[in-house]
N, C-alpha and C positions, 0 to 999 in steps of 0.2 A: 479544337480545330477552329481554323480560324473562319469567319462568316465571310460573306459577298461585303456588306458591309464595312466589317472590318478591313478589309481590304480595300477598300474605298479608299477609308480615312488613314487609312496607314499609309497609303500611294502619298497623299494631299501630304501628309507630316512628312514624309521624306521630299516633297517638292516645295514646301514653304516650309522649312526648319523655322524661322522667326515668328510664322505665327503661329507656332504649339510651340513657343518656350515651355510651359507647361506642361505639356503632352495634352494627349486626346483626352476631353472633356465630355467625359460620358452624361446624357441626356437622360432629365429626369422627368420627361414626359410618359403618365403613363396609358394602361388599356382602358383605366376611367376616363382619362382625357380624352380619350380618342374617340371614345363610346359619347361621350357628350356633348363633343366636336360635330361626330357623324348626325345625332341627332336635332342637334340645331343645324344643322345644313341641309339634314335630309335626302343624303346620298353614304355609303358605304366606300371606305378606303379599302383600294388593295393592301393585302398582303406587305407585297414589297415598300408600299408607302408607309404602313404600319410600323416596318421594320427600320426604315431610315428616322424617320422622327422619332422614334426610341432608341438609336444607335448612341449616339454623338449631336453635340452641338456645329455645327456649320459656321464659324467665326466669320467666312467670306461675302462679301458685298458682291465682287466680282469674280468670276473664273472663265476659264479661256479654252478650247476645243481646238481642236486639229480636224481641218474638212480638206476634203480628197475631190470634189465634185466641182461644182459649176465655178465655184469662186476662186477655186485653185488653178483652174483652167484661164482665168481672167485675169489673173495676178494680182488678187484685189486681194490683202490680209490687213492685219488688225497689228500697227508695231506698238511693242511693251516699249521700246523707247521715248518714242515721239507720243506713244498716248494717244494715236490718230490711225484712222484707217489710209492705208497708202494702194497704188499702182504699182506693180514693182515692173511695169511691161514685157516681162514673161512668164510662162507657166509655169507654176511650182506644184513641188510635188503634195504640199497641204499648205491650206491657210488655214492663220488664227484666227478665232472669231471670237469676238467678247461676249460674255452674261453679264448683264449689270442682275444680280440675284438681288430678291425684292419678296421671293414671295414665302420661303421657308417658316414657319412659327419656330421658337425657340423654345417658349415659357411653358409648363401646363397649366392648363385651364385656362388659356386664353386662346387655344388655340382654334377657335371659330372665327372669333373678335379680331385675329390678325389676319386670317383670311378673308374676311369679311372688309377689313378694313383696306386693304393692297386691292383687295377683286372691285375697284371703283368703276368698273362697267358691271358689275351685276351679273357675270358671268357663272359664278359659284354657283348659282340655286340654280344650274343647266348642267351641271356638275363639273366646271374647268376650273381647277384651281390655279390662279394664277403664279407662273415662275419669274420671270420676269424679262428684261428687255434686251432683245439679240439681234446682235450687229448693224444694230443702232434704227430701223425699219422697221422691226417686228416684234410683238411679244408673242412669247411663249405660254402654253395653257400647258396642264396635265389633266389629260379627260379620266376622269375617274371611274368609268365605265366602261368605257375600249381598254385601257391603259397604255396610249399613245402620247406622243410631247407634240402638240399641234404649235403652227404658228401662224400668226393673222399680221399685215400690213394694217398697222393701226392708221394709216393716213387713207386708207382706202373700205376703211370696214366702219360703218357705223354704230356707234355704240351710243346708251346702253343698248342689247341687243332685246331683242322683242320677245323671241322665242329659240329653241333649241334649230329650228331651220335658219337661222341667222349666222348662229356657229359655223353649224357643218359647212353655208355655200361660202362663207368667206375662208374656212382652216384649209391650210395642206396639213398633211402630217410629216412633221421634221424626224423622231425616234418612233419604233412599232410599239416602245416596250420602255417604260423609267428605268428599265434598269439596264437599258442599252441607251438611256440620257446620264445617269452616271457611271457607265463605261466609257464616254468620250467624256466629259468634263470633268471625271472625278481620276480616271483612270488612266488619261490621256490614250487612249485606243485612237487612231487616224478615222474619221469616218467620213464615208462617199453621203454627201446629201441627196446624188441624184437617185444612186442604189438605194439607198436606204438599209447598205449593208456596209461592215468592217473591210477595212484591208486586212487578207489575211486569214478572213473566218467569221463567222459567229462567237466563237470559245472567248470569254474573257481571260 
């Protein structure tokens, strides 16, 4: 039967057939790594975090979301054409939003060193692993203790941050759950930013 996971990456192959000429590139990261990772970091992965970085290799730089909420009301979306965020001056029923992805490890046993190395605000040892940069304003954290996909205005947050009260007063939180962050970008699900819920349901 097939996993959350699987399902993930099987979505992503059937939506970018050219970059799995190959097929899916199963990840050879394993529960050593992770355990090693955890320990030089000093914070514990969920579960589901666990389970994506032992899934599959992630070949993407960028990937793209479908929002139902504030931006779609503004007509403000992301075109795959032009490569630019545009106005379209009216409401639409989703816009796209870009990840510049930045923050995933790939290798084992590096996978501290690559977190450590992308988290150049010093984030990680507050436990946020850095995801990387969305729709062009913000990056994205995965708190590794809530298990939320926060996002910070880096033109308005100082960093490095001082302490774990630095986090919280600058984050919103963008997903409740990583695995409701790879249900809209992995899985293409429409998601309302302002709800902070699906069209349609919770049910992936």
């Amino acid at each position: 039967m097939d996993t959350f996971m699987d399902k993930c990456f099987t979505t992503l192959k059937k939506q970018y057939p050219d970059v799995f000429l190959d097929g899916l590139k199963k990840s050879v990261i394993t529960d050593d790594d992770i355990r090693k990772a955890e320990d030089k970091l000093g914070h514990y992965f969920p579960d589901i975090f666990k389970s994506f970085l032992k899934s599959y290799v992630c070949p993407f730089t960028c990937l793209y979301g479908k929002f139902s909420g504030y931006s779609a009301k503004r007509g403000y979306t992301y075109s795959l054409e032009d490569e630019e965020y545009k106005y379209s001056g009216e409401n639409l029923p989703f816009s796209i939003i870009k990840l510049q992805l930045d923050g995933f490890p790939k290798e084992p046993g590096k996978i501290a060193e690559h977190i450590e190395l992308v988290t150049w605000n010093e984030a990680a040892k507050f436990g946020y692993l850095y995801i990387g940069e969305f729709c062009g304003d913000y990056y994205l954290f995965y708190n590794l203790i809530t298990d939320e996909v926060i996002q910070i205005d880096h033109e308005e947050t100082p960093f490095p941050p001082q302490g774990q009260d630095d986090m919280e007063e600058y984050a919103t939180v963008l997903f409740k759950s990583f695995s409701d962050f790879l249900r809209c970008f992995f899985l293409g699900d429409i998601y309302n930013e302002d709800t902070l819920e699906f069209e349609g349901g919770r049910e992936a």
